[in-house]
C-alpha positions as CSV (number, residue, x, y, z in Angstrom):
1,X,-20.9,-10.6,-32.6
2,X,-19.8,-7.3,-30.2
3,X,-22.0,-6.1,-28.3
4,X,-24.5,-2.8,-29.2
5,X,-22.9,0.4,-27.4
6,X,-24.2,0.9,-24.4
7,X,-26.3,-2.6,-23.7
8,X,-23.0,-4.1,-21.9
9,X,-20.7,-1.7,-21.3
10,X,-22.4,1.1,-19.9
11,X,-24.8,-0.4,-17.3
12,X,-24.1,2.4,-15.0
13,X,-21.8,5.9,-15.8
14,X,-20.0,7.5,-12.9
15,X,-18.7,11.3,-14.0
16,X,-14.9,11.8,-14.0
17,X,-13.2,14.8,-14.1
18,X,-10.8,13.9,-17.0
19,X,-13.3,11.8,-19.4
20,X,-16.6,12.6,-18.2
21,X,-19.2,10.2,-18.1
22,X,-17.1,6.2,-17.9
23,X,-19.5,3.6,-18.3
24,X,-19.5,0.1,-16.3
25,X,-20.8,-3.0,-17.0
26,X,-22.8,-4.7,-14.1
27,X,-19.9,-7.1,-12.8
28,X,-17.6,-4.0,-12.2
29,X,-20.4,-2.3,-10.6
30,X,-20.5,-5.6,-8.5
31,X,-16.6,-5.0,-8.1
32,X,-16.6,-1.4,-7.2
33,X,-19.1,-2.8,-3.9
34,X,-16.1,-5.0,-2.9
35,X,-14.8,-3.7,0.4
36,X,-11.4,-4.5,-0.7
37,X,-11.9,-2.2,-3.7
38,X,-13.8,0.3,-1.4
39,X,-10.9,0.7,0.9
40,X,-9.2,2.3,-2.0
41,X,-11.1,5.5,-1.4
42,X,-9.1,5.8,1.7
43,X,-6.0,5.6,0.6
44,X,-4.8,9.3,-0.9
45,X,-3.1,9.0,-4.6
46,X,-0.1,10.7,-3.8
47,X,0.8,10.4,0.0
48,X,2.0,13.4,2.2
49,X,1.8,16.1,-1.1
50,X,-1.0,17.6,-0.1
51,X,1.1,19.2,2.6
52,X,2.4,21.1,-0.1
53,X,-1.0,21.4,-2.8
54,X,-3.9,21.5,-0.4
55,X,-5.8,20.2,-3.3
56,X,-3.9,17.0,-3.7
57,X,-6.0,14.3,-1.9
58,X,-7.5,12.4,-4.7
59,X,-7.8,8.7,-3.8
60,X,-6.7,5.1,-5.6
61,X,-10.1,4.5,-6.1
62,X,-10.3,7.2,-8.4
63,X,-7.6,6.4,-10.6
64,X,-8.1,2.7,-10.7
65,X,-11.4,3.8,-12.3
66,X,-9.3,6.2,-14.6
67,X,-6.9,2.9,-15.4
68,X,-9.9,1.6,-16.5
69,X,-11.1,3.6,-19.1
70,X,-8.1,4.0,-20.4
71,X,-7.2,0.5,-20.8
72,X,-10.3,0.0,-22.5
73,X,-9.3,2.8,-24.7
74,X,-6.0,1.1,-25.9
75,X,-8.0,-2.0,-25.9
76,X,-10.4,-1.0,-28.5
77,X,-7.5,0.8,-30.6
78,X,-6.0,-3.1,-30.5
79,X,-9.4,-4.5,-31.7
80,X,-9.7,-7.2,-28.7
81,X,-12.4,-9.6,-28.6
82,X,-14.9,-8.3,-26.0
83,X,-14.2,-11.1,-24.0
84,X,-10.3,-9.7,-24.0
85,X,-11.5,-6.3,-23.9
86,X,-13.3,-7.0,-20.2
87,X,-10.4,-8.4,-18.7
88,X,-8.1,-6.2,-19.1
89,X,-10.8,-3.9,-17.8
90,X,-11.0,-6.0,-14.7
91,X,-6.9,-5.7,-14.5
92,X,-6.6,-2.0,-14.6
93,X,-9.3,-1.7,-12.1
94,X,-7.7,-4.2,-9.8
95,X,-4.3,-3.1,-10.4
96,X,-4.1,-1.2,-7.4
97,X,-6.0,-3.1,-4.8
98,X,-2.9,-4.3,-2.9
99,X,-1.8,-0.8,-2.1
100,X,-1.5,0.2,1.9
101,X,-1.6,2.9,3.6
102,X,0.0,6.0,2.3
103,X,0.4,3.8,-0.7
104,X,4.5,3.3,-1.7
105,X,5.5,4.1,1.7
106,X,4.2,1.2,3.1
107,X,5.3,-1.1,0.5
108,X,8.5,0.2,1.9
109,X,8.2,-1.0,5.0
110,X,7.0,-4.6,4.1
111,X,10.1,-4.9,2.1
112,X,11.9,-4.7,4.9
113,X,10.1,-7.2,6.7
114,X,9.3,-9.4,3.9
115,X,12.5,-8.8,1.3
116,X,13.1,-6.6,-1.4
117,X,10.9,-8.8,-4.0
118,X,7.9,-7.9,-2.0
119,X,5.7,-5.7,-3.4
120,X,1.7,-4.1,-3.6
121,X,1.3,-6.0,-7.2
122,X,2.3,-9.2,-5.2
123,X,-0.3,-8.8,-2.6
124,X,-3.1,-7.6,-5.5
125,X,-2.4,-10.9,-6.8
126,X,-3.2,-12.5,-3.1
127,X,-6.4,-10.5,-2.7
128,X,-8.2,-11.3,-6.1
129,X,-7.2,-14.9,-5.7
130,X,-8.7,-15.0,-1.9
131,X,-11.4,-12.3,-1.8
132,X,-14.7,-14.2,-1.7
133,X,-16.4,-11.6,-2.9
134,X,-14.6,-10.6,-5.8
135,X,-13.8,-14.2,-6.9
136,X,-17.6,-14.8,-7.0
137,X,-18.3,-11.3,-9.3
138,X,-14.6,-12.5,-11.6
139,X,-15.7,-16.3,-11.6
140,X,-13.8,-18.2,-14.5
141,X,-12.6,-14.9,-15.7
142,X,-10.0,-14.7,-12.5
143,X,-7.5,-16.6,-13.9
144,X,-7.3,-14.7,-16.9
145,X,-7.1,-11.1,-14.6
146,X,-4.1,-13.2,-13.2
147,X,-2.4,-13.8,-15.7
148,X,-3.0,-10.4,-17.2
149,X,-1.4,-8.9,-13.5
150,X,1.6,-11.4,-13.1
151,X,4.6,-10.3,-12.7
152,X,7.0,-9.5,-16.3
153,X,9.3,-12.5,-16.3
154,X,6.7,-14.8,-15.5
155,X,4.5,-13.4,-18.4
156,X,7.6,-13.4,-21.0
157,X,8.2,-17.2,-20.1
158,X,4.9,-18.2,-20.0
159,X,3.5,-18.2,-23.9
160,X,-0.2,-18.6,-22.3
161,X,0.0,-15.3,-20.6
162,X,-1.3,-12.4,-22.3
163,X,1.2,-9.9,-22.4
164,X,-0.1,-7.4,-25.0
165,X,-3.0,-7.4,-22.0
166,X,-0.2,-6.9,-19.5
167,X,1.5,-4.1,-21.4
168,X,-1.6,-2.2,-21.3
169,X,-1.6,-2.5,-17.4
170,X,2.1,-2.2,-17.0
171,X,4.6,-1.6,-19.3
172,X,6.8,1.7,-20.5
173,X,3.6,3.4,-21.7
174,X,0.8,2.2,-19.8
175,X,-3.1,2.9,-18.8
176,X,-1.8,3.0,-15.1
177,X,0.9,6.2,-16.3
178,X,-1.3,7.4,-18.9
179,X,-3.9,8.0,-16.1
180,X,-2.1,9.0,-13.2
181,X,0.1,11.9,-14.5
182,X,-2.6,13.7,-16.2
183,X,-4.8,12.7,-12.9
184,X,-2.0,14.0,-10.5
185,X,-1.0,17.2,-12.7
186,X,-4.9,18.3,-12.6
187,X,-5.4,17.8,-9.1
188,X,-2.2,19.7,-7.8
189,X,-3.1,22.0,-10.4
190,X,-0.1,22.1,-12.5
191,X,0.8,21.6,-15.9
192,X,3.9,19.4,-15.7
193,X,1.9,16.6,-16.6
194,X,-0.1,17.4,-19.4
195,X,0.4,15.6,-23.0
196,X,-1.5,14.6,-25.8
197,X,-3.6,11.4,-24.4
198,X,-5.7,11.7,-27.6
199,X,-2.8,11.7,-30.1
200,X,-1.1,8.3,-28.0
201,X,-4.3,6.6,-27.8
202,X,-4.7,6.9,-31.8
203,X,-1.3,5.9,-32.8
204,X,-0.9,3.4,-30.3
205,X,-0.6,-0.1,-31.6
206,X,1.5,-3.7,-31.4
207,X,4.5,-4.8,-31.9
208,X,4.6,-7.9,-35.4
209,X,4.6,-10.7,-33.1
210,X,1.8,-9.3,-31.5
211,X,2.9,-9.4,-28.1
212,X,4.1,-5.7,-26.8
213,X,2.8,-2.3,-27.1
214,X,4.2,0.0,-29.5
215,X,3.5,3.9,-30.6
216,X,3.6,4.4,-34.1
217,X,5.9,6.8,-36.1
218,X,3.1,10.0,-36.3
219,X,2.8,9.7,-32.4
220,X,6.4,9.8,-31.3
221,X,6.2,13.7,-30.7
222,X,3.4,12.7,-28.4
223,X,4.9,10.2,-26.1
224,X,8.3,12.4,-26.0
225,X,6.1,15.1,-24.2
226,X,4.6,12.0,-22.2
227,X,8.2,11.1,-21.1
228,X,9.4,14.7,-20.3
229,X,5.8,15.5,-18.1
230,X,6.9,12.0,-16.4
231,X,10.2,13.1,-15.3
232,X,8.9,16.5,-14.6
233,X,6.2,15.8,-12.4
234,X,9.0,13.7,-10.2
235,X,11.0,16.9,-10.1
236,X,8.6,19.1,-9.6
237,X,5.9,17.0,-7.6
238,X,6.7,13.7,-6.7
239,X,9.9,14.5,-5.1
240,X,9.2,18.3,-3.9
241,X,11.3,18.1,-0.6
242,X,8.5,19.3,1.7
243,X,6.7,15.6,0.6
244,X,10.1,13.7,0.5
245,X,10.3,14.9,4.5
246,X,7.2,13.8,5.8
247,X,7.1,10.6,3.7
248,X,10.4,9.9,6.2
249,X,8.9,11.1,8.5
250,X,6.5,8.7,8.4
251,X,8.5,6.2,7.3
252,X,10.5,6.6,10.7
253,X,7.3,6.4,13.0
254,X,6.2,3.6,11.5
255,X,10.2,2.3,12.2
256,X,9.6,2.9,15.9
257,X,6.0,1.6,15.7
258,X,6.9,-1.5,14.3
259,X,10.7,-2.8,15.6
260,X,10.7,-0.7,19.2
261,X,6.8,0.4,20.0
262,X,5.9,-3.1,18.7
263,X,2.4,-1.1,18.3
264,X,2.0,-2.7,14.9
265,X,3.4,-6.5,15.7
266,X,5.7,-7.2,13.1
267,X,4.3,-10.8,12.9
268,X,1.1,-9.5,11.3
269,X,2.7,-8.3,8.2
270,X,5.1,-11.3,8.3
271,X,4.8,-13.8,5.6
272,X,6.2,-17.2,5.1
273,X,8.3,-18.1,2.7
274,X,7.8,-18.4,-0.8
275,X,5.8,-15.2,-1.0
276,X,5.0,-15.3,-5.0
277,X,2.6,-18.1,-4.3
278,X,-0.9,-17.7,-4.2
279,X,-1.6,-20.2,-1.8
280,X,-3.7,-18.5,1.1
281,X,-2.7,-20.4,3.7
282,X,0.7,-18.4,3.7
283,X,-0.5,-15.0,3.8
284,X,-4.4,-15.4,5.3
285,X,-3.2,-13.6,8.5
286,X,-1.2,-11.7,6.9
287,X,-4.0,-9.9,4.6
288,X,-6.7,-10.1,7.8
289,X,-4.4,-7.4,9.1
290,X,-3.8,-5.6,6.2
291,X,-7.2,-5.1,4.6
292,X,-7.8,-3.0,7.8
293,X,-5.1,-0.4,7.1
294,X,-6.0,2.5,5.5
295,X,-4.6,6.5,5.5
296,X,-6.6,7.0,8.9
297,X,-6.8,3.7,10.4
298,X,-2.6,3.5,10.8
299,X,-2.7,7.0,11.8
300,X,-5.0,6.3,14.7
301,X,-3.3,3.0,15.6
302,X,-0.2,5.1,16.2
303,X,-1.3,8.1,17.7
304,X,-3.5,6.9,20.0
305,X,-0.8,4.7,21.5
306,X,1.0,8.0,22.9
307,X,4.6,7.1,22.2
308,X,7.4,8.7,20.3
309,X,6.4,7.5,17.0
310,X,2.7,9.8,17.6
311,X,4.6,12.9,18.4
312,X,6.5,12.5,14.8
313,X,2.7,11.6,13.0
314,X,1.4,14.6,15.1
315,X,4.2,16.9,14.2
316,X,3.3,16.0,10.3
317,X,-0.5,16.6,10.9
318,X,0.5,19.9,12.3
319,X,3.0,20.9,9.7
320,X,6.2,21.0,12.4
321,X,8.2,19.4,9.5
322,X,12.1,18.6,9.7
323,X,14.2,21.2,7.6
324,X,16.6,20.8,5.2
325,X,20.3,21.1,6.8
326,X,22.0,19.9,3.6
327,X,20.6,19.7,-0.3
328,X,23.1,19.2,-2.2
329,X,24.4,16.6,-5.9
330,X,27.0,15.0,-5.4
331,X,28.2,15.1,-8.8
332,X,28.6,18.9,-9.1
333,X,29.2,19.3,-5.7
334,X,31.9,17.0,-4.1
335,X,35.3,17.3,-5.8
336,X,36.7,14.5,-4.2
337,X,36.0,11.5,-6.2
338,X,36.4,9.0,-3.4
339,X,34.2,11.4,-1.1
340,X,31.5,11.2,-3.9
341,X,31.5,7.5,-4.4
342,X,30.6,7.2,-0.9
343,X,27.9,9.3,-0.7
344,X,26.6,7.6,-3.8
345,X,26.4,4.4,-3.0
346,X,25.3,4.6,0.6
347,X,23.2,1.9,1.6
348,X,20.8,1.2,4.2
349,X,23.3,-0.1,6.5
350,X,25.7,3.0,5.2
351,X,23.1,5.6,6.0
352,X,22.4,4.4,9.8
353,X,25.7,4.4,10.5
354,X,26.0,7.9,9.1
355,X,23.0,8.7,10.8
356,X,24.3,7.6,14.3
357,X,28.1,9.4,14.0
358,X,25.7,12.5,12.4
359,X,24.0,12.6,15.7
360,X,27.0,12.3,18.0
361,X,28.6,15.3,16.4
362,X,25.7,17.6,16.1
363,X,23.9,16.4,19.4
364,X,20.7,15.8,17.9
365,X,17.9,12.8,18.7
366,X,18.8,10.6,15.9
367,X,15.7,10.2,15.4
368,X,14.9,13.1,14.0
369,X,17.9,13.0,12.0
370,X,16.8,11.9,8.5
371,X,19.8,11.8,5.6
372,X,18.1,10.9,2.5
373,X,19.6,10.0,-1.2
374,X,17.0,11.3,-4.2
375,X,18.0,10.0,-8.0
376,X,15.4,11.1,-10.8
377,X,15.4,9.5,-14.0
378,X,15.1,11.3,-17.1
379,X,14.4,7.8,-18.9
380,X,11.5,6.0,-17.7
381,X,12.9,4.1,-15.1
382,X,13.8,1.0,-16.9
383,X,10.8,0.8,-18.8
384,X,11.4,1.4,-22.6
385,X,8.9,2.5,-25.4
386,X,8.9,1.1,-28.5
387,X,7.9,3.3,-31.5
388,X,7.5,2.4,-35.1
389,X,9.9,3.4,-37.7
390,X,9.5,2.3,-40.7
391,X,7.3,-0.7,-40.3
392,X,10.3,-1.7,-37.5
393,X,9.8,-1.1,-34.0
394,X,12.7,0.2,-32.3
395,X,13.6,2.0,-29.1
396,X,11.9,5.7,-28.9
397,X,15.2,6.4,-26.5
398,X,17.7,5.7,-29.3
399,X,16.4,8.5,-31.4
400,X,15.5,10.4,-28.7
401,X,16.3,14.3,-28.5
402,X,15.6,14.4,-24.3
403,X,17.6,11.2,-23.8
404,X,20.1,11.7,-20.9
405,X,22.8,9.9,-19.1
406,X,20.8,7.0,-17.2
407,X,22.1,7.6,-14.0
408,X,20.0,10.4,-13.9
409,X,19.9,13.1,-11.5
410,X,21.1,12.2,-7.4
411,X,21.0,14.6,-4.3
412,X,21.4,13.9,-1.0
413,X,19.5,15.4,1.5
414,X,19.8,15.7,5.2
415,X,16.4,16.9,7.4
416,X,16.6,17.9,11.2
417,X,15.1,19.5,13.9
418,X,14.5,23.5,13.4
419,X,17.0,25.3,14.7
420,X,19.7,22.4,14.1
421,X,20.3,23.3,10.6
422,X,23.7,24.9,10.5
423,X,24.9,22.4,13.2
424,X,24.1,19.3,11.2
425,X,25.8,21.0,8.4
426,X,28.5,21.2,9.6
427,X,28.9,18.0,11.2
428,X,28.1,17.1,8.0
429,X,31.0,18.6,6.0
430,X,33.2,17.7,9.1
431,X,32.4,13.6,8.4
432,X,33.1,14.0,4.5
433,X,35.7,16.4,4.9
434,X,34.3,19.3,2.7
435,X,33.4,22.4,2.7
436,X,30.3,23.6,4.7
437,X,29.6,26.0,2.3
438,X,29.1,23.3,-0.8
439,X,26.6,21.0,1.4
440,X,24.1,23.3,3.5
441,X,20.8,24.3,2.2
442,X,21.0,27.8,2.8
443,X,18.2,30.1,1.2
């Protein structure tokens, strides 16, 4: 029999600025006293924007807890068993406990340590199976908040995986996205991200076989606002070009900290091989380390060590940014085709070696030369919605009005010291062989 309302899922209320009161039950009180969950609150939701909306420091803590009743919205539109209905719960408000510090941007920088099939899901995974204190409060549910938070491909081949439950977490339309844009869009205190959660919630439903999330026919409208506040809160937010330039650089401190500094030993964010598997003797040191970073704590490791990577932290804590030399899309504005390709398909290896000849030419540290390549999506990154017609489900893209070539939207940026602009420029436009005039930033 479910449960009377109130008598299990509302043990305790915390008041949210999106849904007012959302009620708990008393093992995700227990969870929200974890101090792996806790170090969420120190973590800020959207890294270095608040250099550009003051009011843009809301934490991962808060959203997971957002993720959370929203999953248990879509939940109880699905009809799950309350025994269902708690672990997906338990998943959304999980989801994000692997993040590090400045969320993303750190992820970054493990990848490059780790491989490019690291990730902060994988390490999520890692904490719930080895946190004492949350595998005591989860007991035999963990397994099940597992399975719900494995990764896609295992979930597809694996028929005792829930992946209706995993849809909810992570999929095309998902509590995670459903949460965070309207979270992220209220905070900055923009609109970009509003869209009827109300009208989604109540046509949302499952695929025949019973194993994805779908959107029926009368909430299509809905979800194409959804989409377009998705891309435009990347253009608009997301990748505003005063965050893209701290977030590298950040991203370039933490370069020096780590592989020249050695102030952060690469070793402690080193794992062994095999990193999908849960067993803990191949990341215990690993997460020792980690679960001691937060927004402050690798700020402070840094600056306090008093070496070149500090003055780049302490030029972003006092808003000396990097400007913009070049901002410019290759598409519209490169003519030759060759030219273009290049520029396009820069990789890592591409963009230091551009990065050193850049610096030669201009005479500029190269370390405070930062050429950056931006692509936006107007489809949802890979992840596609499915949306009833006719008793069918089929692909909300193929009928779409908004749908746009999937390459989506690339520009290249190149940041530098004040003062530099015009020179980088043009050393630019000298190494591509174009004209200045097409590639600077100008005003």
């Amino acid at each position: 029999m479910p449960r009377k309302p109130g008598s299990f899922w509302q043990q305790k209320s915390i008041r949210d600025p999106l849904y007012g009161f959302i009620g708990l039950t008393s093992r995700e009180v227990r969870l929200l006293s974890s101090p792996s969950l806790l170090r969420l609150q120190r973590i800020k939701q959207l890294s270095h924007s608040y250099l550009v909306y003051p009011s843009a420091v809301h934490s991962r803590f808060e959203h997971s807890l957002g993720a959370l009743h929203v999953s248990d919205r879509i939940s109880s539109q699905l009809e799950f068993s309350d025994e269902r209905r708690e672990l997906v719960r338990s998943a959304a408000l999980l989801h994000d406990i692997g993040h590090g510090p400045y969320s993303h941007l750190f992820e970054d920088v493990l990848k490059k340590i780790n491989g490019p099939t690291f990730s902060h899901e994988m390490i999520s995974r890692w904490i719930i199976n080895d946190d004492n204190d949350i595998s005591t409060v989860l007991g035999q549910r963990k397994d099940g908040v597992l399975s719900i938070l494995s990764e896609r491909k295992e979930i597809r081949s694996d028929e005792r995986c829930d992946s209706l439950g995993a849809d909810i977490i992570s999929s095309g339309i998902d509590a995670d996205k459903l949460d965070y844009l309207r979270r992220d869009s209220y905070h900055v205190g923009v609109a970009y991200g509003s869209f009827d959660l109300q009208r989604i919630l109540h046509t949302i439903t499952k695929t025949p076989n019973g194993l994805s999330l779908c959107i029926g026919e009368k909430g299509k409208d809905a979800v194409e606002n959804y989409r377009l506040g998705r891309y435009l809160m990347h253009a608009q937010v997301y990748e505003h070009h005063t965050r893209i330039v701290a977030d590298q650089m950040f991203l370039r401190a933490l370069d020096l900290a780590i592989n020249d500094e050695q102030i952060l030993p690469k070793a402690d964010y080193r794992v062994g091989s095999r990193t999908d598997s849960l067993e803990s003797a191949r990341h215990g040191r690993f997460l020792r380390n980690y679960l001691t970073l937060d927004d402050d704590a690798i700020y402070s490791r840094i600056l306090n060590a008093r070496r070149k990577s500090a003055k780049i932290l302490s030029a972003i804590r006092n808003r000396q940014l990097l400007k913009r030399a070049c901002e410019f899309e290759p598409r519209f504005d490169i003519d030759d085709a060759e030219t273009r390709h290049d520029i396009m398909r820069m990789d890592e290896r591409r963009r230091e070696e551009f990065r050193q000849d850049l610096a030669r030419r201009s005479r500029v540290d190269p370390d405070l030369l930062i050429p950056h390549i931006l692509t936006i999506s107007i489809k949802l990154y890979g992840d596609e919605i499915l949306v009833m017609r006719r008793g069918i489900p089929a692909e909300l893209s193929a009928a779409s009005p908004i749908s746009a070539d999937p390459g989506g939207i690339t520009r290249f940026f190149i940041f530098c010291p004040k003062g530099k602009e015009e020179a980088v420029a043009r050393a630019a436009a000298s190494y591509w062989g174009v004209r200045y005039s097409r590639i600077c930033h100008g005003d």
